[in-house]
N, C-alpha and C positions, 0 to 999 in steps of 0.2 A: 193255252199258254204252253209254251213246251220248257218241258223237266230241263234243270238246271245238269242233271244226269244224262240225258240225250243230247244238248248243249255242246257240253263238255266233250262229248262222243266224236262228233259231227266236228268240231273246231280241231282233235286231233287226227282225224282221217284226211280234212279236204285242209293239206296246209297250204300255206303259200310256197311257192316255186323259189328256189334258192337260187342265188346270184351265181352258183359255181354251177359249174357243167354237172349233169348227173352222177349216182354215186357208182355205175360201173365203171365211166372214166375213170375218176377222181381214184376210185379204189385200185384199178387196174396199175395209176400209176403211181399209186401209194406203191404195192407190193414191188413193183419194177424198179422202185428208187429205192425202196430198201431192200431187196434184194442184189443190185449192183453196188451200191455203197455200202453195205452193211454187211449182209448175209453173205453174199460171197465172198467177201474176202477172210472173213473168219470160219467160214465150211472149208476154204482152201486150206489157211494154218491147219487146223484138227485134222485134215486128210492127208498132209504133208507130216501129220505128228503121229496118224496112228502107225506109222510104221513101225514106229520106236517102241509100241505098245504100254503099257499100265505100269508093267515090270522099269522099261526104256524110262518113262518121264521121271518115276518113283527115284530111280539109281541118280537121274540128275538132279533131281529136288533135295536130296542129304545132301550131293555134292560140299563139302565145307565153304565154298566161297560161294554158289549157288544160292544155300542155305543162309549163308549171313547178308548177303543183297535182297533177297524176299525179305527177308527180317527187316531189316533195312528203309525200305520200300514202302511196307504196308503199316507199320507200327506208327512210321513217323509222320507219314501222308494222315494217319488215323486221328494222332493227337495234333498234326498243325489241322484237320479238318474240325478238330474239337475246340480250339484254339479262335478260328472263325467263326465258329456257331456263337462263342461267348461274346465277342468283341464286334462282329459282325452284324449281331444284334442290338450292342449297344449303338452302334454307327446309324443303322437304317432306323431305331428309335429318334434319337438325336436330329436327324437330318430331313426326319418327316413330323416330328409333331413339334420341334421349336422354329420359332423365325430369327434368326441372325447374319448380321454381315458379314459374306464372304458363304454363305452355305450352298448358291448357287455352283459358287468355284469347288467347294468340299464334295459335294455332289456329283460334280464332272470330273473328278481326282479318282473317285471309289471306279471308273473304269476304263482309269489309265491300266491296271494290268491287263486288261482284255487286248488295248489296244497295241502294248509295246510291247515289240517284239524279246522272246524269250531270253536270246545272250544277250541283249542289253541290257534286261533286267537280270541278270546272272551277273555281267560284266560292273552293274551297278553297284548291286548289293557286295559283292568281292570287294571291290575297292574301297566300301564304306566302313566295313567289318572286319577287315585287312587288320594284322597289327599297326600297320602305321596309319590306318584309317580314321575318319572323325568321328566316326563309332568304337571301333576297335580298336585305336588308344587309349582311351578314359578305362576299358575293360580289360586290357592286358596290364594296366599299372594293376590290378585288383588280383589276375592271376586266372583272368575270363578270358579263353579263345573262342571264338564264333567262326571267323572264317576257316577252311582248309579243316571242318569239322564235323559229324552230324548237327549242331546246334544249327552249322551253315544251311545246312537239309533243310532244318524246319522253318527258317528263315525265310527261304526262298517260296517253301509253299506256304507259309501264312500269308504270305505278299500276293503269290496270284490265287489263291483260293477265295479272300476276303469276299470281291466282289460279287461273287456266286451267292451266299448268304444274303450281303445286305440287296441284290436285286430278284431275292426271291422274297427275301420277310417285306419289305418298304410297302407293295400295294395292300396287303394285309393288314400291315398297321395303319396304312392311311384309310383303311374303311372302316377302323375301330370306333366306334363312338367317346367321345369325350365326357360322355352322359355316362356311360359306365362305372369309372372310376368316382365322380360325383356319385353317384347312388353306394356305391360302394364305401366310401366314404363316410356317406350319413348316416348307414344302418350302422356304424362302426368300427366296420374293416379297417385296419393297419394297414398300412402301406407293403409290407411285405406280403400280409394277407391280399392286398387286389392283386398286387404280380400275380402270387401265386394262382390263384384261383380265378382271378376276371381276365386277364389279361392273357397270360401264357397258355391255357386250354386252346384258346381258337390261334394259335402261331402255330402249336406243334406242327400240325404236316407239312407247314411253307417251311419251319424249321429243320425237319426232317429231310426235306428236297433239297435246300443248299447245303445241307452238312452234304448229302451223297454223292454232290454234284461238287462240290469242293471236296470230298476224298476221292474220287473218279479223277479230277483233275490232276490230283497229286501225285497218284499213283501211276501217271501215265509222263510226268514233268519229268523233263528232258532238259531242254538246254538254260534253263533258267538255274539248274541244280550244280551241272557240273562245273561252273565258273566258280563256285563257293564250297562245293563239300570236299577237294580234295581228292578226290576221288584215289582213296586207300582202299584197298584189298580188304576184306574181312571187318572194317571200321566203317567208311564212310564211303561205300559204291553199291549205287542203287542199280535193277536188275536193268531197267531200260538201255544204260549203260554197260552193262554185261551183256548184253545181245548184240551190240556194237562189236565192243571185242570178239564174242564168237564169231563175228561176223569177218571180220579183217584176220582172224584164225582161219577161214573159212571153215570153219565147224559151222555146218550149216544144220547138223539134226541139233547142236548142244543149244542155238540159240532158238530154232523150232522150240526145240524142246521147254526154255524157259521162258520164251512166248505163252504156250499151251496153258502152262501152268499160273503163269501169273493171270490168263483170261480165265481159267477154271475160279482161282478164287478172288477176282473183279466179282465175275457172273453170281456166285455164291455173296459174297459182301454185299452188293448191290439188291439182290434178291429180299436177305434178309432186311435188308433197309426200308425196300418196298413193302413188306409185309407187314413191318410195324409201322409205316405210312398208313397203310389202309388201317387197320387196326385203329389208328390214334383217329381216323376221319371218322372212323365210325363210331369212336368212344364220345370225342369233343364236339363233331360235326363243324361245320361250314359256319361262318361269322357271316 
């Protein structure tokens, strides 16, 4: 009878033939697609910035109005991507383990912003938020601006970031057992106790994927932003925006230059994000 250890051996050696072309293709044209879409165009930017060198990008990152659009940019994209993780969680809960009417249509809503185009939703959210808007009258009798504001900022990317969170946690929660919380339940966990403990362990790294993937998004949002934040000097101008303007300045190293720097700390943001990803896979592991 042969060893369940030779078995085993034998069945990972002789696999079956995979429906895709082999992996030097497949590989060949992995690297060629991201190398033309990816890679090159960002080895371009850094090689068009190193001219300006360490000293060069350093002098435009204090810049005072430089300096407050990074700020700007990364702080707000940061807390509307924290903003999604909370609310984006409760939505892909909601939408995957209740049945009610009208969830089909709830469901098809969460990626309306995928779908509508950015100044619309810019041009949207402005009008609604507006002082004389049907949001942003009830708020200005109070003494609350949102539009022509940061608030508008973060408005705008909690609206398109959402989606990213709940279509990353939704198949995660749909392979949760419903037996869990019962068992958790009967040994006499609290309801806060199963969140905490049964439940949230095996989300973290889908968690952690749409938070990164909704502050990626944000931090790169464009035209969705400037229809509502006003776009003031030192207040409420994000840097994507300010590379515009260098641009129609034609200062072509100043907005290089705040290019460079906002993909140095993407790459670093993102990095760290990935690393407490893996980290949490490997603390929680796979549901």
């Amino acid at each position: 009878m042969t060893s369940p250890t030779f078995a085993g051996r034998n069945a990972r050696r002789f696999k079956a033939p995979s429906v895709i072309p082999g992996f030097g293709l497949t590989f060949g044209y992995t690297l060629l697609y991201l190398g033309l879409v990816v890679l090159f165009p960002l080895a371009t930017l850094v090689w068009r910035s190193s001219g300006l060198g360490f000293s060069g990008l350093y002098h435009i990152a204090i810049e005072p109005r430089v300096a407050a659009s990074l700020q700007t940019t990364f702080s707000i994209a940061f807390l509307a991507a924290i903003i999604d993780l909370i609310f984006g969680l409760i939505v892909a809960w909601t939408l995957t383990r209740y049945d009610f009417p009208g969830r089909r249509l709830l469901d098809a809503f969460v990626d309306l912003p995928f779908a509508l185009p950015t100044a619309v939703a810019g041009i949207s959210l402005a009008a609604l938020y507006a002082p004389n808007g049907w949001f942003g009258a009830p708020l200005a009798d109070i003494d609350v601006k949102i539009a022509f504001t940061r608030w508008g900022i973060l408005v705008a990317l909690v609206f398109i970031g959402l989606p990213f969170v709940v279509r990353t946690v939704q198949p995660i929660i749909s392979e949760l057992e419903v037996e869990l919380e019962e068992a958790s339940g009967t040994l006499g966990a609290s309801r806060l106790q199963t969140v905490v403990r049964v439940l949230l362990p095996p989300l973290v790294p889908a968690l952690l994927t749409g938070f990164a993937l909704a502050f990626a998004r944000g931090v790169g949002e464009y035209g969705s932003v400037i229809f509502i934040s006003g776009n003031i000097a030192y207040v409420s101008e994000i840097a994507p925006l300010l590379i515009v303007v260098k641009l129609e300045q034609y200062d072509y190293a100043g907005a290089t230059g705040i290019a460079t720097i906002m993909l140095a700390i993407s790459f670093i943001a993102l990095l760290v994000i990935n690393l407490i990803q893996a980290w949490s896979r490997k603390r929680f592991g796979h549901v």
